[in-house]
N, CA and C of each residue as an Amber inpcrd file, in Angstrom:
protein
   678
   0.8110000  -1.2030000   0.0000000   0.0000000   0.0000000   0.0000000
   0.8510000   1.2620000   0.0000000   2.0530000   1.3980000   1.1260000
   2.9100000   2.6390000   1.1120000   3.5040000   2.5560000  -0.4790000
   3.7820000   1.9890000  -0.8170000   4.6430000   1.7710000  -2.0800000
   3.8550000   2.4370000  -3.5080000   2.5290000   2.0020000  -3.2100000
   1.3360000   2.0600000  -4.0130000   1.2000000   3.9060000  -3.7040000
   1.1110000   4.4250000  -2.7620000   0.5900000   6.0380000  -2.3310000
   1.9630000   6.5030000  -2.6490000   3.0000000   6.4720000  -2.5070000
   4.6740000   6.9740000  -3.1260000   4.7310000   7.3220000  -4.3360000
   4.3340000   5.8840000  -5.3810000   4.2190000   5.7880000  -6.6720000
   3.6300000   7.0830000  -6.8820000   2.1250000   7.1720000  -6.2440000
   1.1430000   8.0870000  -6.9500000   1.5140000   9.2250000  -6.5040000
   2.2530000   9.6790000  -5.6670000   2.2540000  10.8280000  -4.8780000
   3.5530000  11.3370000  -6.2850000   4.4430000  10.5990000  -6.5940000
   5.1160000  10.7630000  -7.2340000   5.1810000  11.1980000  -8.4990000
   4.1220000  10.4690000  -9.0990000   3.4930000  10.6070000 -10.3720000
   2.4580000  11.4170000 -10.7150000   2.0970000  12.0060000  -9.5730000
   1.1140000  13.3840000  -9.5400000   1.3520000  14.8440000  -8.2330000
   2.5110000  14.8870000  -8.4370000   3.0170000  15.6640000  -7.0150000
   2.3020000  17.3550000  -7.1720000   1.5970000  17.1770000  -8.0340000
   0.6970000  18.7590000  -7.7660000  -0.2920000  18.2370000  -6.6290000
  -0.7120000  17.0390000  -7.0970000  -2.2690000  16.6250000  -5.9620000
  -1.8380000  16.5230000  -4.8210000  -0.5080000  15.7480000  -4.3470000
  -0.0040000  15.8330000  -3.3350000  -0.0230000  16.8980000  -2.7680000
   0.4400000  18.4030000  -3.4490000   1.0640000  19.4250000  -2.5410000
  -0.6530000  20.0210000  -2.4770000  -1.6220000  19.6140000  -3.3130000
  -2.8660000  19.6350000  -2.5620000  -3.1580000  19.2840000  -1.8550000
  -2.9990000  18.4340000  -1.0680000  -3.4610000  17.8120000  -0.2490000
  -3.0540000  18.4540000   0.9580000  -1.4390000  18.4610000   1.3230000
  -0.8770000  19.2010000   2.3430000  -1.1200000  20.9560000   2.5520000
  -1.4960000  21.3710000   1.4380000  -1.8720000  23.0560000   1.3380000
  -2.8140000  23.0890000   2.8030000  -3.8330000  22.7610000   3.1550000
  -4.2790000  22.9350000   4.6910000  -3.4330000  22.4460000   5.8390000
  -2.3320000  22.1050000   5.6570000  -1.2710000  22.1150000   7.0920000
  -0.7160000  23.4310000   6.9780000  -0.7120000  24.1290000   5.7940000
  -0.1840000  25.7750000   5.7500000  -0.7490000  26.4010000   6.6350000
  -2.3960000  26.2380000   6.4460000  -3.7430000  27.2310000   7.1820000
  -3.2690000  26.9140000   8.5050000  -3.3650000  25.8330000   9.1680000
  -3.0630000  25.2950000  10.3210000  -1.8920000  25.5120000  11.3340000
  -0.8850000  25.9180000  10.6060000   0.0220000  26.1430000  11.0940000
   0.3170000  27.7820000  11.0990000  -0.1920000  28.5060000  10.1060000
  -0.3120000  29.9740000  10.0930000  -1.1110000  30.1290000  11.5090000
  -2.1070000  29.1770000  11.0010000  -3.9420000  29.8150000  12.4080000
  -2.4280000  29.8510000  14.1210000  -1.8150000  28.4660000  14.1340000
  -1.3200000  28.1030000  15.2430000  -0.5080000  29.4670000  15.6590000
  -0.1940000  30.5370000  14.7230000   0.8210000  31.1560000  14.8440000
  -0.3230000  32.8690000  15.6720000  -1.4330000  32.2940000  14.9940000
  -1.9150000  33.5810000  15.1170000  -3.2960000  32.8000000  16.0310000
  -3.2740000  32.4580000  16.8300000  -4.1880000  32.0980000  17.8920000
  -4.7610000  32.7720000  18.2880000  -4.3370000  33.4180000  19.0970000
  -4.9520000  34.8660000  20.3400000  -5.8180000  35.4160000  19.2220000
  -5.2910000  35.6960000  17.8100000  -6.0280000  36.6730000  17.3400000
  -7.4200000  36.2020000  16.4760000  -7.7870000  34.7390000  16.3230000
  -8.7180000  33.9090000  16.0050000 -10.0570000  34.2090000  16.1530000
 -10.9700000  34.9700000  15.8850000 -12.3180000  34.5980000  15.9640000
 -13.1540000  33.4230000  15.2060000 -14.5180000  33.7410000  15.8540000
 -15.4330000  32.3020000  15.4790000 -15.0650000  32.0780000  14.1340000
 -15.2180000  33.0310000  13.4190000 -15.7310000  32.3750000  11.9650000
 -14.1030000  32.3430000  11.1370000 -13.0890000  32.6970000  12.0810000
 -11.7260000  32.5420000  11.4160000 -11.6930000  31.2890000  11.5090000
 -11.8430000  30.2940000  12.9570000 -11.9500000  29.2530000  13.3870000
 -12.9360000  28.2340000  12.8990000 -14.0380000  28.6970000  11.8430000
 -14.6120000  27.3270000  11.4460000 -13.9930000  27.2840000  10.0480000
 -12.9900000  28.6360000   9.6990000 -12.3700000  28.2710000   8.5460000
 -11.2100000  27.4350000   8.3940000 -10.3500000  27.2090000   9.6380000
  -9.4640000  26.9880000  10.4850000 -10.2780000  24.8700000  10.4810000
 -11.4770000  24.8770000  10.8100000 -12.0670000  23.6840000  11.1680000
 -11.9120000  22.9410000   9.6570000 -12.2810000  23.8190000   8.4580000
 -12.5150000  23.7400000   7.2230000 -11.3170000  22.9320000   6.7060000
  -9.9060000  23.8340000   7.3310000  -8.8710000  23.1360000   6.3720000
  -8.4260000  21.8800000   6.8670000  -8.3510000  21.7820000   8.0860000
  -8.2490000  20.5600000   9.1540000  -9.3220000  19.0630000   8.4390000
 -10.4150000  19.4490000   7.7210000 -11.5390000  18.7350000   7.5450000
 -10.7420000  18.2490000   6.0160000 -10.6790000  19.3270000   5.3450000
 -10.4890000  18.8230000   3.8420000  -9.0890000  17.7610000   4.2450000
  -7.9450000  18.2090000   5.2920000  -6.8050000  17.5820000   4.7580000
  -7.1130000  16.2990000   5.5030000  -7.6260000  15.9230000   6.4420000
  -8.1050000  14.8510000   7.1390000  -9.4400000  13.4290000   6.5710000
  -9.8000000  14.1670000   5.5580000 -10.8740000  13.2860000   4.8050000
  -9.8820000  13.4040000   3.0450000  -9.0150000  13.6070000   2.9030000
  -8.2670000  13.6690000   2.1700000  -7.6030000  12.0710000   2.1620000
  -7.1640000  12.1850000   2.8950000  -5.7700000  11.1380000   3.6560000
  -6.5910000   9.9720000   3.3350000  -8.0110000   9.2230000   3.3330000
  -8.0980000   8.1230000   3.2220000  -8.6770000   8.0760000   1.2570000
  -8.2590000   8.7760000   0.7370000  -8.5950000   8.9730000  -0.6130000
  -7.2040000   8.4240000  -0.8160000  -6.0390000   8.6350000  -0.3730000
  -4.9590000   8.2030000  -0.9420000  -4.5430000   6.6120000  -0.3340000
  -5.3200000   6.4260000   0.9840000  -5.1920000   5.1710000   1.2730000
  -5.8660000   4.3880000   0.5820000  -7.3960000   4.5140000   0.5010000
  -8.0790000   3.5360000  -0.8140000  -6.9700000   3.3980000  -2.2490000
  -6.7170000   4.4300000  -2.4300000  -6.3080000   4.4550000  -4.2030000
  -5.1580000   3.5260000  -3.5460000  -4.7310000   3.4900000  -2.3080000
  -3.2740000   2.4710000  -2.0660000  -3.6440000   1.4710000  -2.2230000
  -4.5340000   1.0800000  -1.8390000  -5.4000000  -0.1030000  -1.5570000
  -5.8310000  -0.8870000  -2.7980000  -6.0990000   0.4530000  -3.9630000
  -6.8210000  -0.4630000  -4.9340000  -8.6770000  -0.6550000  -4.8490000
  -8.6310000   0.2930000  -3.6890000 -10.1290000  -0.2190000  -3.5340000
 -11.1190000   1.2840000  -3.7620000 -12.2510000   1.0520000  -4.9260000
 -13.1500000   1.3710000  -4.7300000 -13.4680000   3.0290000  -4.0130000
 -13.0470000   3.7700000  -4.1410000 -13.9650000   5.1080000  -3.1670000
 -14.5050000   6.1790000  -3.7730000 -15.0060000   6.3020000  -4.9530000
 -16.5890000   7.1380000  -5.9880000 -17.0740000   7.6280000  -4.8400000
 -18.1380000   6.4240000  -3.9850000 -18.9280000   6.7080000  -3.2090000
 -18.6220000   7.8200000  -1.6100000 -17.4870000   7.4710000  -1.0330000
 -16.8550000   8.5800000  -0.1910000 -16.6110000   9.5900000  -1.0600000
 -15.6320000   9.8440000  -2.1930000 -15.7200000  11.0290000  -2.8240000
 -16.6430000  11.7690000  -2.8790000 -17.5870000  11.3050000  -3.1750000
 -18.9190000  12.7850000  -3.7940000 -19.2890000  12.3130000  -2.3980000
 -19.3400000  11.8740000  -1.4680000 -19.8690000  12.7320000  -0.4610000
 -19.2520000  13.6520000   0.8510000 -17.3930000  13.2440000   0.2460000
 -16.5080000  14.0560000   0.8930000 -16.7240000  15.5850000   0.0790000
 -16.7630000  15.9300000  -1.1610000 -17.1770000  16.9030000  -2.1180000
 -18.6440000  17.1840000  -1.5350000 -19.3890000  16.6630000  -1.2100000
 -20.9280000  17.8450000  -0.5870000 -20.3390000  18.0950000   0.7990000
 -20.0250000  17.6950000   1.5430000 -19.5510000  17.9440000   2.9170000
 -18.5170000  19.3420000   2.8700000 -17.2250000  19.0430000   2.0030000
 -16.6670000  20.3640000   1.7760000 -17.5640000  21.7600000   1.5820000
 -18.2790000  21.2500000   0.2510000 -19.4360000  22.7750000  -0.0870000
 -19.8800000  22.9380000   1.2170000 -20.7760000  22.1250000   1.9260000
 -21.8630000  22.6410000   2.8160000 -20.7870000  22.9020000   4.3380000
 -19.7150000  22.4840000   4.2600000 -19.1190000  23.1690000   5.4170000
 -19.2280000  25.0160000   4.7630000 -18.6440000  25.2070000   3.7010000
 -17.8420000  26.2730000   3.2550000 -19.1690000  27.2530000   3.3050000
 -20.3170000  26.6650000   2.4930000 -21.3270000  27.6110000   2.8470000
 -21.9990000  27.9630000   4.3000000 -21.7650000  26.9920000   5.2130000
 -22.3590000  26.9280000   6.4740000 -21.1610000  28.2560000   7.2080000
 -20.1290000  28.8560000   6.6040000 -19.4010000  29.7880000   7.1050000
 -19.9270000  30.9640000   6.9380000 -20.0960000  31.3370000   6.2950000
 -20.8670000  32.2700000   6.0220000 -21.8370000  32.4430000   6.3670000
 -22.8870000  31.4750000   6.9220000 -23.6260000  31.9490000   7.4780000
 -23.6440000  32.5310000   8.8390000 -22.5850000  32.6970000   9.3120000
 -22.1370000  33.3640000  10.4650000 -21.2410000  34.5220000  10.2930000
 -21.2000000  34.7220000   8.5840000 -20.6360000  35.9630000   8.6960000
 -21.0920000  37.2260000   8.2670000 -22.2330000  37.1450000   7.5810000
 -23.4810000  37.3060000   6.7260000 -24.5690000  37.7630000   8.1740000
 -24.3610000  38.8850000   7.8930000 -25.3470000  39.9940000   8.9920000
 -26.8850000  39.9990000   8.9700000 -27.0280000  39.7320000   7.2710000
 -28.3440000  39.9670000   7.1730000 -28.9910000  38.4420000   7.3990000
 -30.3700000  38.8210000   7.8490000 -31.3670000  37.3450000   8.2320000
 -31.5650000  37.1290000   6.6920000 -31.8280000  37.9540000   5.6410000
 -32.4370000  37.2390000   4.6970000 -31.4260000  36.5160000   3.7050000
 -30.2860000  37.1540000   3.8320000 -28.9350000  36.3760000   3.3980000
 -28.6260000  35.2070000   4.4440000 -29.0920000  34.9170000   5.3790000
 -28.9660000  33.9960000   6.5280000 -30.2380000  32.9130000   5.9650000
 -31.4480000  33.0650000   5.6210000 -32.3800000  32.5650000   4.8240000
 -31.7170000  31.8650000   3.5750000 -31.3460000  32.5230000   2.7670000
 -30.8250000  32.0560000   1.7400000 -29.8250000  31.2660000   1.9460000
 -29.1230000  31.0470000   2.7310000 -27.6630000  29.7340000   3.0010000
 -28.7810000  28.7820000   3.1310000 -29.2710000  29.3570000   4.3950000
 -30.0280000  27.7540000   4.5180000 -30.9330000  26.6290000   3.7030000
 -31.6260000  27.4570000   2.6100000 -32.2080000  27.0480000   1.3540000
 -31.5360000  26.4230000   0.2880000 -29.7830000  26.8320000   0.4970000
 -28.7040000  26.7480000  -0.4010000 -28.7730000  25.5580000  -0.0540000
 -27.8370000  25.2490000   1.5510000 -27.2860000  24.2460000   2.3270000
 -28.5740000  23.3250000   2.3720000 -29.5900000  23.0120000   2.4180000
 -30.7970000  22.3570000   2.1590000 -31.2500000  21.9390000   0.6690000
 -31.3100000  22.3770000  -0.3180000 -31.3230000  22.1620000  -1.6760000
 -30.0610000  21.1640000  -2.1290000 -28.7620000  21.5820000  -1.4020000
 -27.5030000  20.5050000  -1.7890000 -27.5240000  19.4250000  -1.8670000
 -27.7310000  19.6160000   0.1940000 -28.4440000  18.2860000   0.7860000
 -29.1590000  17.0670000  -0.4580000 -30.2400000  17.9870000  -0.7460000
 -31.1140000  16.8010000  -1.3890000 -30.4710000  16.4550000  -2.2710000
 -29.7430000  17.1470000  -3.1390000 -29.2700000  16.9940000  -4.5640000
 -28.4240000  15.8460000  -4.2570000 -27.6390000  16.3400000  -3.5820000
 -26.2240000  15.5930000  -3.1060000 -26.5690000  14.0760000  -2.7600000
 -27.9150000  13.8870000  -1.3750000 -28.3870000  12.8130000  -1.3670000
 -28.2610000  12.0870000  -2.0880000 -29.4380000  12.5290000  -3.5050000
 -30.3640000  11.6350000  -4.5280000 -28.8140000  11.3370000  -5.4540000
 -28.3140000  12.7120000  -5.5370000 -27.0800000  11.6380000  -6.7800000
 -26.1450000  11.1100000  -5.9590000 -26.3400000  10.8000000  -5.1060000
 -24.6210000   9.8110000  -4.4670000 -25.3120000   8.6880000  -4.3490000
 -26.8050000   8.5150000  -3.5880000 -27.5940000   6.8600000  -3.7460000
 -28.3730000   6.8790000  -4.7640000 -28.7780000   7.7230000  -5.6700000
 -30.1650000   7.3720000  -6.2390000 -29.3080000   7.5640000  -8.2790000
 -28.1130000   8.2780000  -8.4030000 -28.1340000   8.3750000  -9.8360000
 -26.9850000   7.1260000  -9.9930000 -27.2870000   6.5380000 -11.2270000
 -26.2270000   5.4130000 -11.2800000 -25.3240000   5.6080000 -12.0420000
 -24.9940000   6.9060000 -12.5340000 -24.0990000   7.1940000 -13.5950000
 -23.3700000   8.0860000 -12.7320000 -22.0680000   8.8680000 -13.0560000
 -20.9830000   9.4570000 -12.2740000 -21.9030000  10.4880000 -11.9810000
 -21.7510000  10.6530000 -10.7770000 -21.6750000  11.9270000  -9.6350000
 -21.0970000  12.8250000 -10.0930000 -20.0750000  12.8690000 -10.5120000
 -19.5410000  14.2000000 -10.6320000 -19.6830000  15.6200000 -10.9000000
 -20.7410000  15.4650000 -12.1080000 -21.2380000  16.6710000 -13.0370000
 -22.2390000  17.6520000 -11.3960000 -22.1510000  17.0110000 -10.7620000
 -23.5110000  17.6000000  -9.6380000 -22.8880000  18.4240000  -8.7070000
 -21.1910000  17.9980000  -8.4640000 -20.0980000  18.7750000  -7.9300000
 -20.3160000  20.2440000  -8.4720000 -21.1900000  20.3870000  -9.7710000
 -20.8290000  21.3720000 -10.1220000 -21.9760000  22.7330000  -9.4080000
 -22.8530000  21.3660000  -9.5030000 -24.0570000  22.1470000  -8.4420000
 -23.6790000  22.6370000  -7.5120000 -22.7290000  22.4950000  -6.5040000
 -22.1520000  22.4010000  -5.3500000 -21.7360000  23.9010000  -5.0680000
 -20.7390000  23.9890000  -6.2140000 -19.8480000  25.3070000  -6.2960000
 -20.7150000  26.3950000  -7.4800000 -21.7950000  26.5570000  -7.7560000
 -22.5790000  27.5730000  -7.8580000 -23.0970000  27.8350000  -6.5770000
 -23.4470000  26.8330000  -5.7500000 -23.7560000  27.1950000  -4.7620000
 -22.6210000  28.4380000  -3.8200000 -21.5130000  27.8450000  -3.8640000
 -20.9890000  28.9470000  -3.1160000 -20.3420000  29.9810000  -3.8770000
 -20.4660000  30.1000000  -5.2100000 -20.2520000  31.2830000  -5.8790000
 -21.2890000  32.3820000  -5.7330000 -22.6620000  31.9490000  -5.4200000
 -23.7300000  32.6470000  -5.0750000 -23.5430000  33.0680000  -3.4120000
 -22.8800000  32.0050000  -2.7030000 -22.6430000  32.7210000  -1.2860000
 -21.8290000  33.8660000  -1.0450000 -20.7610000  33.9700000  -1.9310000
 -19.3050000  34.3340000  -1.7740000 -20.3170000  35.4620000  -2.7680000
 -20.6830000  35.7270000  -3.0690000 -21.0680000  37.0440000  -4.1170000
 -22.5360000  37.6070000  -3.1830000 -22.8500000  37.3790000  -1.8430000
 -23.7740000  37.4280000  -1.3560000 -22.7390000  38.6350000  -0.1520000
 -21.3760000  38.1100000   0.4060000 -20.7080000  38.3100000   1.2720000
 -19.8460000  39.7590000   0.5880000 -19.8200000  39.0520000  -1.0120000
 -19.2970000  40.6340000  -1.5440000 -19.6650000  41.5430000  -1.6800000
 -21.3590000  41.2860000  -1.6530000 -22.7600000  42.7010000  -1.6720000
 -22.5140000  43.3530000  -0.6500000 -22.1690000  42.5760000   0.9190000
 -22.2750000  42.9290000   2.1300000 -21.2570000  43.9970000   2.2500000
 -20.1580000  43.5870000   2.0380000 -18.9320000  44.8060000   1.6740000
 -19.4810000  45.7750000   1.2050000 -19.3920000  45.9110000   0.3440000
 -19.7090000  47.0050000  -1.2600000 -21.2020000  47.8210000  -0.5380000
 -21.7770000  47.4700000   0.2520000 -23.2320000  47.8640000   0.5510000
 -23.1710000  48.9730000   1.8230000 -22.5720000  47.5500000   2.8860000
 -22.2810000  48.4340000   4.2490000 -20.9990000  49.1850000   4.4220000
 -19.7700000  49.1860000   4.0040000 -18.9700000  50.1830000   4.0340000
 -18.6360000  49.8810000   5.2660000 -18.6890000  48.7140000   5.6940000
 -17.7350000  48.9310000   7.6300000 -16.5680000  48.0800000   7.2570000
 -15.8210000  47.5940000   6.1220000 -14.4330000  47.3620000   6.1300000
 -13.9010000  48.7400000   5.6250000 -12.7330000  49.4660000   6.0480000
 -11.9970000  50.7510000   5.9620000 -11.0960000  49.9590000   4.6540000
 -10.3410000  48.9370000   5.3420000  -9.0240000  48.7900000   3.8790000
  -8.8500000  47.1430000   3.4970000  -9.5100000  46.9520000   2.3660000
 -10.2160000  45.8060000   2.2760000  -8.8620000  44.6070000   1.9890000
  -7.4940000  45.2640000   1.8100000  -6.6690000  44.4920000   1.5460000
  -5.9970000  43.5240000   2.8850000  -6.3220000  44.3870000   4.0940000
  -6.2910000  43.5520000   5.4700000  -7.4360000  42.7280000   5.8110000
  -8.6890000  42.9840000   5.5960000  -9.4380000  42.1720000   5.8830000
  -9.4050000  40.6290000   5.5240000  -9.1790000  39.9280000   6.4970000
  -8.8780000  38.3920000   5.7420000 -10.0500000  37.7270000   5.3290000
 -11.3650000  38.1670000   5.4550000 -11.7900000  37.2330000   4.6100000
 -12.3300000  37.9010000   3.2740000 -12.0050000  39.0470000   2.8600000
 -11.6600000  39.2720000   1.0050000 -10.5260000  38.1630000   0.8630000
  -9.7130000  37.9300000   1.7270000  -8.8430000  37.1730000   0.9280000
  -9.0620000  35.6800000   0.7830000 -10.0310000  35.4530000   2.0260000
 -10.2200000  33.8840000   2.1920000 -11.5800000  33.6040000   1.1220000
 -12.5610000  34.6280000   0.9640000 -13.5340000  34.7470000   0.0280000
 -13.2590000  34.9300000  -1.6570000 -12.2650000  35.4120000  -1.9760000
 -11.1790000  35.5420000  -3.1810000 -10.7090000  34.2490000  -3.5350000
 -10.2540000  33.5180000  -2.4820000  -9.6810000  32.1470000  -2.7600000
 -11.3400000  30.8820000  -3.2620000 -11.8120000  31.0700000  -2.2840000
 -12.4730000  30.1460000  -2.5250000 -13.8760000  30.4430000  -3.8400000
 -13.7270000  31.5810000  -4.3090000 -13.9070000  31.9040000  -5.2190000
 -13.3820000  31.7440000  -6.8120000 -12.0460000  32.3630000  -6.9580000
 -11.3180000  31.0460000  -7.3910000 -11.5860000  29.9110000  -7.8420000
 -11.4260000  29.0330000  -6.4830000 -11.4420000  27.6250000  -6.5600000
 -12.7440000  27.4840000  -7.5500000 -13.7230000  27.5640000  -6.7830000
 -15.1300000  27.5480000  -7.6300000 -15.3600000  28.0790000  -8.8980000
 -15.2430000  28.9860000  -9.1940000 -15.5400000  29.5860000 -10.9090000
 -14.6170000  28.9040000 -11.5170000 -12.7340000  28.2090000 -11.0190000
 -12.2940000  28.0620000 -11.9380000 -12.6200000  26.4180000 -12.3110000
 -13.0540000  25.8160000 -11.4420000 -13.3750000  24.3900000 -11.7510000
 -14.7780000  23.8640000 -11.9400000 -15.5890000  25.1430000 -11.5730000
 -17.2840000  24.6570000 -12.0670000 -17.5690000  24.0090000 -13.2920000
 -17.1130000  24.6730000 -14.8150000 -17.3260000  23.9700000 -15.8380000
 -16.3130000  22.8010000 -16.3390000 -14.9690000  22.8650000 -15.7330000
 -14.2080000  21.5040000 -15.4000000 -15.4390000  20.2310000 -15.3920000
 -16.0420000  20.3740000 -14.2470000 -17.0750000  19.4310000 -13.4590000
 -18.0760000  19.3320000 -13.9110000 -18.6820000  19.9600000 -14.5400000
 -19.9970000  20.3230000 -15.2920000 -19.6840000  19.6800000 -16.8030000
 -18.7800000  19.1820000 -17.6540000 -18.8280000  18.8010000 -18.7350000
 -17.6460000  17.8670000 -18.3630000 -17.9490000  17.1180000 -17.4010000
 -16.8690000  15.9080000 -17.1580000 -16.9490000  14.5630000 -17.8300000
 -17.8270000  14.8830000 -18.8230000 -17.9020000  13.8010000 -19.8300000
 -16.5630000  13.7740000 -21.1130000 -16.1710000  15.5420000 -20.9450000
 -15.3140000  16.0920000 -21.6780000 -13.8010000  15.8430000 -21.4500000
 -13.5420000  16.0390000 -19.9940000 -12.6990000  16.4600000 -19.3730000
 -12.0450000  15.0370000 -18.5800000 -12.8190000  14.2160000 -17.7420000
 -12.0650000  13.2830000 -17.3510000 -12.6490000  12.0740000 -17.8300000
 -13.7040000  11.6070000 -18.6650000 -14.2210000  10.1510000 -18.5860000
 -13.7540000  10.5660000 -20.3140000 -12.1620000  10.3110000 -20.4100000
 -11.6280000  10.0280000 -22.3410000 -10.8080000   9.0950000 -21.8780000
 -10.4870000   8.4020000 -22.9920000 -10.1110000   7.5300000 -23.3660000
  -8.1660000   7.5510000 -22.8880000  -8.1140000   9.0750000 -23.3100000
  -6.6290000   9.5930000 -23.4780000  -6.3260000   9.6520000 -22.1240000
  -5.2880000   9.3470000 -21.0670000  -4.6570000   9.5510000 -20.0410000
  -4.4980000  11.1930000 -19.6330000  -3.6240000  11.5210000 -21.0570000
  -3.2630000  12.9940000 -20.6540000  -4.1190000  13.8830000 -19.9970000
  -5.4540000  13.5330000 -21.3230000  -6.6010000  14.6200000 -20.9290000
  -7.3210000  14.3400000 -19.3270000  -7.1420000  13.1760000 -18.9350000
  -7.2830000  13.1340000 -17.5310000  -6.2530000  13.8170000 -16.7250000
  -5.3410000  13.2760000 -16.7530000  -4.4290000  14.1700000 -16.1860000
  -4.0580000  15.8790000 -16.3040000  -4.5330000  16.3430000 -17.3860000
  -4.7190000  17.9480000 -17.0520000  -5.2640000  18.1790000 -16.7130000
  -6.5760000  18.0240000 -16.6830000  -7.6420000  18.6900000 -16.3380000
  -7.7440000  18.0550000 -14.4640000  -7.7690000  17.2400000 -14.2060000
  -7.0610000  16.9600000 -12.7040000  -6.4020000  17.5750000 -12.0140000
  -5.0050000  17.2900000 -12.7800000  -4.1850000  18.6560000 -12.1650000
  -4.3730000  20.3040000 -12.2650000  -5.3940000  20.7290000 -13.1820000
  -5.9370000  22.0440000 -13.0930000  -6.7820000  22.1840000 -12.0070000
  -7.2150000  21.2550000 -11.4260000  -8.3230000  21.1670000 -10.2290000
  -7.5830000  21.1710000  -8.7920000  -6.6290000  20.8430000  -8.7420000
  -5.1110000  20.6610000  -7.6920000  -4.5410000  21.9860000  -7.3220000
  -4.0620000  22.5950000  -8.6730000  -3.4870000  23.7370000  -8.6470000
  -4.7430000  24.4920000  -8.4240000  -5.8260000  24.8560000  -8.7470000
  -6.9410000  25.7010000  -8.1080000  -7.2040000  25.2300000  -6.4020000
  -7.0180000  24.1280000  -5.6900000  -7.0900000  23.6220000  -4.7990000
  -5.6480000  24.4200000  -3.9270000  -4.4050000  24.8110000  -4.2990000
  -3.3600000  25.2810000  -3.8360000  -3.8370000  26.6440000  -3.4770000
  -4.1980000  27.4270000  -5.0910000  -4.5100000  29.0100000  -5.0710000
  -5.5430000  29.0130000  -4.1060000  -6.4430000  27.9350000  -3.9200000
  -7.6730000  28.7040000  -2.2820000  -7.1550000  28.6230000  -1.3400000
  -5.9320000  28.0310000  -1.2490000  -5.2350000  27.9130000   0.4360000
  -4.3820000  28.9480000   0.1600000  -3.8740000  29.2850000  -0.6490000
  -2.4510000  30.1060000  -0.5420000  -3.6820000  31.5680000  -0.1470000
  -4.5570000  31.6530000  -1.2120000  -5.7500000  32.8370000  -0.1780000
  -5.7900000  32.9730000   1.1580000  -6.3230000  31.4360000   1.1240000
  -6.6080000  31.6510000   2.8350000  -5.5140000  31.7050000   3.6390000
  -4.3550000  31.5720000   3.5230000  -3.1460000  31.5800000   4.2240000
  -3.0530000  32.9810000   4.0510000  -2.9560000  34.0080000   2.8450000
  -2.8370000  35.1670000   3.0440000  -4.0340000  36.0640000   4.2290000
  -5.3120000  35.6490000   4.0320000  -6.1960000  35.8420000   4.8040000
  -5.7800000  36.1220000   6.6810000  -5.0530000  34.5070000   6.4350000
  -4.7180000  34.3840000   8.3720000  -3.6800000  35.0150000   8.2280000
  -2.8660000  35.5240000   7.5410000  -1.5800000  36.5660000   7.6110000
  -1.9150000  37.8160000   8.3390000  -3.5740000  37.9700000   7.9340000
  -3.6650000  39.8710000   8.1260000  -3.9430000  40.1410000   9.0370000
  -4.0670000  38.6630000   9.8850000  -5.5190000  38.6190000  10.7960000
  -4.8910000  39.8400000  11.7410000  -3.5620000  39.8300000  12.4800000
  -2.9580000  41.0990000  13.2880000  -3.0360000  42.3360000  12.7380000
  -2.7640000  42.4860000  11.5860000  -3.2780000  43.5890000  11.1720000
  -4.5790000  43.9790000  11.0690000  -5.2150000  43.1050000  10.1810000
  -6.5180000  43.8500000  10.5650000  -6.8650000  43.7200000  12.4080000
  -6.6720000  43.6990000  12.9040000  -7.2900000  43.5720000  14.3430000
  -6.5680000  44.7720000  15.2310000  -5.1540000  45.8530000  14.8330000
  -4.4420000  46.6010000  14.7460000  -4.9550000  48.0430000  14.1950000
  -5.3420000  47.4370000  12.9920000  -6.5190000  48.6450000  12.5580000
  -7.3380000  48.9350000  13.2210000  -8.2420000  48.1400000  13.3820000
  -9.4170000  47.7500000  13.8740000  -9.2270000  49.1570000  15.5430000
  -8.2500000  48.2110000  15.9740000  -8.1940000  49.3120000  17.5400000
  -7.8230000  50.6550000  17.2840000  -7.3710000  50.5470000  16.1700000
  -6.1880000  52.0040000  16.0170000  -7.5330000  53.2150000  15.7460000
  -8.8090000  52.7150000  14.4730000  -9.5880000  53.1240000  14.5700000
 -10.7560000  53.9260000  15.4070000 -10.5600000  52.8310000  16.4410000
 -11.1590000  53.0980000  17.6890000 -10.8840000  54.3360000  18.9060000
């Protein structure tokens, strides 16, 4: 099995350094503790989650065995963590309404195609991340509307909302025409378009790592203001 996860780690070392990109978050957050609030901390929960339900994706593939079925439902769990953040950061009730309709609509979707469709899951991933392109553009109204961030380049979550923004627009139609993209015949074309999904997987952490960078600063401002 180790021999088997080496090989692959080897033979695809972008996915790898995906995988480890949330020990960055983790170890930044560790650095900047004291200065942590709630919703820094369920982002903080977020990266801990992806790199930890990660780890047995590379043990199956060691294995040889079977895991479709954990995938797409490690992929709705990611979305509905990511949107469930926002809803604690998101002031307004009726934008607080709307997650929950989001995070509830997934749900079902997510359900019915992981037990109920018998053809690849995947294309529904794509459902997933409209979903939080609509959150993340819900959080950018909030900015642009209320005017209580002063300098938006400290605020860490433009930067953690930037990233995972990103991630999403750049791999939605990846996922959405995955009839195109990964179920060919050709190796390669699997393999780019994979590794384009990896490297978008890096750029939302290297965000969010810039994000927990500011966190002293913005919180510096914040008093200096005061």
């Amino acid at each position: 099995m180790i021999e088997n996860i080496i090989k692959l780690a080897t033979g695809y070392p972008i996915m790898a350094l995906s995988t480890l990109m949330p020990l960055l978050i983790i170890f930044i957050a560790f650095q900047k503790q004291n200065g942590l609030d709630k919703k820094l901390k369920l982002v903080l929960a977020f990266a801990f989650f992806f790199f930890a339900t990660d780890i047995p994706l590379w043990i199956t593939t060691g294995l040889r065995i079977n895991n479709q079925k954990y995938y797409y439902v490690r992929e709705l769990l990611n979305h509905l963590i990511i949107i469930g953040i926002y809803y604690f950061i998101l002031d307004s009730a009726i934008k607080k309404r709307a997650i929950i309709i989001i995070e509830i609509s997934l749900i079902l979707i997510g359900v019915a195609s992981i037990f109920f469709y018998k053809e690849d899951a995947t294309q529904f991933t794509s459902i997933y991340k409209l979903g939080i392109i609509g959150v993340v553009f819900m959080h950018f109204h909030s900015i642009m509307s209320e005017s209580k961030i002063k300098n938006l380049l400290i605020y860490p979550f433009f930067w953690i909302s930037s990233g995972i923004l990103v991630f999403s627009c750049g791999s939605v139609l990846i996922l959405l025409f995955f009839n195109y993209t990964f179920i060919s015949p050709e190796l390669s074309v699997f393999r780019l378009y994979s590794q384009f999904l990896d490297v978008l997987v890096i750029l939302m952490f290297i965000f969010i790592g810039i994000g927990f960078l500011n966190v002293k600063k913005s919180i510096h401002k914040q008093n200096h203001l005061l």
